[in-house]
N, C-alpha and C positions, 0 to 999 in steps of 0.2 A: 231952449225948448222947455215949457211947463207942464208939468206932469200933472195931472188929475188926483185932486182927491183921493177918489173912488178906486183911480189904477193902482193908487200906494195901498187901499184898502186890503184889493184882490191881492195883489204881490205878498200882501204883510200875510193875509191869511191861509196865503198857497205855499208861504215859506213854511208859516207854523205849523200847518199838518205834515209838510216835509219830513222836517223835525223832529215832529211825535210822531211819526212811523217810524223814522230811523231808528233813534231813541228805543221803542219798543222790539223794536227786532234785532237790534246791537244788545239788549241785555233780557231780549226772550233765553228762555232756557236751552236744553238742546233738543233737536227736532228727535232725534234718537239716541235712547239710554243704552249702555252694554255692559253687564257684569261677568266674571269671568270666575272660571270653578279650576279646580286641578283635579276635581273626580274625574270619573270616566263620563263619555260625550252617551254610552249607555246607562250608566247612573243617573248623570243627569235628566236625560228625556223620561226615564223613568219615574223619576222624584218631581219632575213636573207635572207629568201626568198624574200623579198621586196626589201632590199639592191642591192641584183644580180639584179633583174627584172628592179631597178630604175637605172642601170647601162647599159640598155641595151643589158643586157648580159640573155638567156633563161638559168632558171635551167634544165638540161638534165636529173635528176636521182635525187627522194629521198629515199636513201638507210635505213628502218629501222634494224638498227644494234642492238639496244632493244632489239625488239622483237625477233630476226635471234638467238641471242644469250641464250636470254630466255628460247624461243622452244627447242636448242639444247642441250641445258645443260645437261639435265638429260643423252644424248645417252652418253655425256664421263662421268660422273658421277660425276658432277659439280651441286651440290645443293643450292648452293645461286647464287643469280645473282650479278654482281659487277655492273650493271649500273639498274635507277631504271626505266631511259629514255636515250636514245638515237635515234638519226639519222644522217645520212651522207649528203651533200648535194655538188652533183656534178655539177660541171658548168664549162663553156670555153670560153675564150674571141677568137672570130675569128682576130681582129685587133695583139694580142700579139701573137697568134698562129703562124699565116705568118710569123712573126717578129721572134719567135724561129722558126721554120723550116727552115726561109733563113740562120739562124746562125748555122746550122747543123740537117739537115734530121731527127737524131736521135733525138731531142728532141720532135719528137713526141710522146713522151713517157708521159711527163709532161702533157700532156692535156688527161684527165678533171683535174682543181681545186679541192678540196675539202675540206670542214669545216663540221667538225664532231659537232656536240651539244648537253651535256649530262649533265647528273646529276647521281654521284653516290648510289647506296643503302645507304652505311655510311656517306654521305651527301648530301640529297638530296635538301635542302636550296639551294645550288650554282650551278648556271649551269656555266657549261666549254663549252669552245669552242677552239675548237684545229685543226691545220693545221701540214702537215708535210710539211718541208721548201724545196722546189725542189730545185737539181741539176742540172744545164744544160749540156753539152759538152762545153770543153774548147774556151772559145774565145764569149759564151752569159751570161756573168754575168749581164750586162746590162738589158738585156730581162727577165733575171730570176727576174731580183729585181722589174721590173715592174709587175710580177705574185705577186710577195711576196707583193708589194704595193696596188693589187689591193685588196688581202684577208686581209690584214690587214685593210684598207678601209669598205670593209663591214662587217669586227667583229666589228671593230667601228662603224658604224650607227645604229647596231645591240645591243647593250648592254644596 
């Protein structure tokens, strides 16, 4: 049987993208960062909320994710709780915002920020603190990393 050209063309170049996505997604970073304090999980939430504030940036929304999950547990039939505290804490830099929009409309998606702050039932000693790491549209990694730098920024003043 002879194979075509053109079929070894499509094959070679349906492998190569194969490839280069694997490739890209085997040494992407981590989809979700998590730092971890030994202050108190009220400390913490406090000192993040100060963090944003002392950054001039308003917190927009503090999401208790705790209790949301506590309350609902029981309707799917979820008897223990996995976290013993938590909350979310939403906020948006207008200065980065501009700056991702002019690099593509669609990144309006990224805004609000958010740092989750928890401590689990089977350990409640450590609070976490955890961000999922934004994606922008191609051609704002620049801007994206100033988001990632600014969250990073306040788990650190926060810890």
């Amino acid at each position: 049987m002879k194979i075509s050209p053109t079929f070894n063309i499509i094959v070679s170049t349906l492998l190569s993208t194969f490839l280069l996505a694997l490739s890209t997604s085997l040494y992407a970073g981590p989809m979700v960062v998590t730092h971890q304090s030994e202050e108190s999980f009220e400390d913490v939430s406090s000192n993040i909320r100060d963090s944003i504030e002392g950054k001039g940036i308003n917190v927009a929304h503090v999401l208790p994710a705790g209790e949301m999950l506590h309350r609902t547990g029981p309707t799917f039939d979820y008897k223990n709780d996995v976290y013993k505290q938590a909350q979310t804490f939403e906020f948006c830099s207008a200065a980065i915002s501009h700056k991702l929009a002019r690099q593509d409309p669609e990144n309006i998606v990224l805004c609000p920020f958010t740092v989750s702050v928890y401590t689990l039932t089977s350990n409640p000693d450590v609070v976490n603190l955890s961000y999922r790491v934004p994606v922008g549209k191609p051609g704002s990694e620049a801007v994206v990393q100033e988001v990632v730098d600014l969250i990073e920024s306040v788990i650190e003043e926060s810890k």
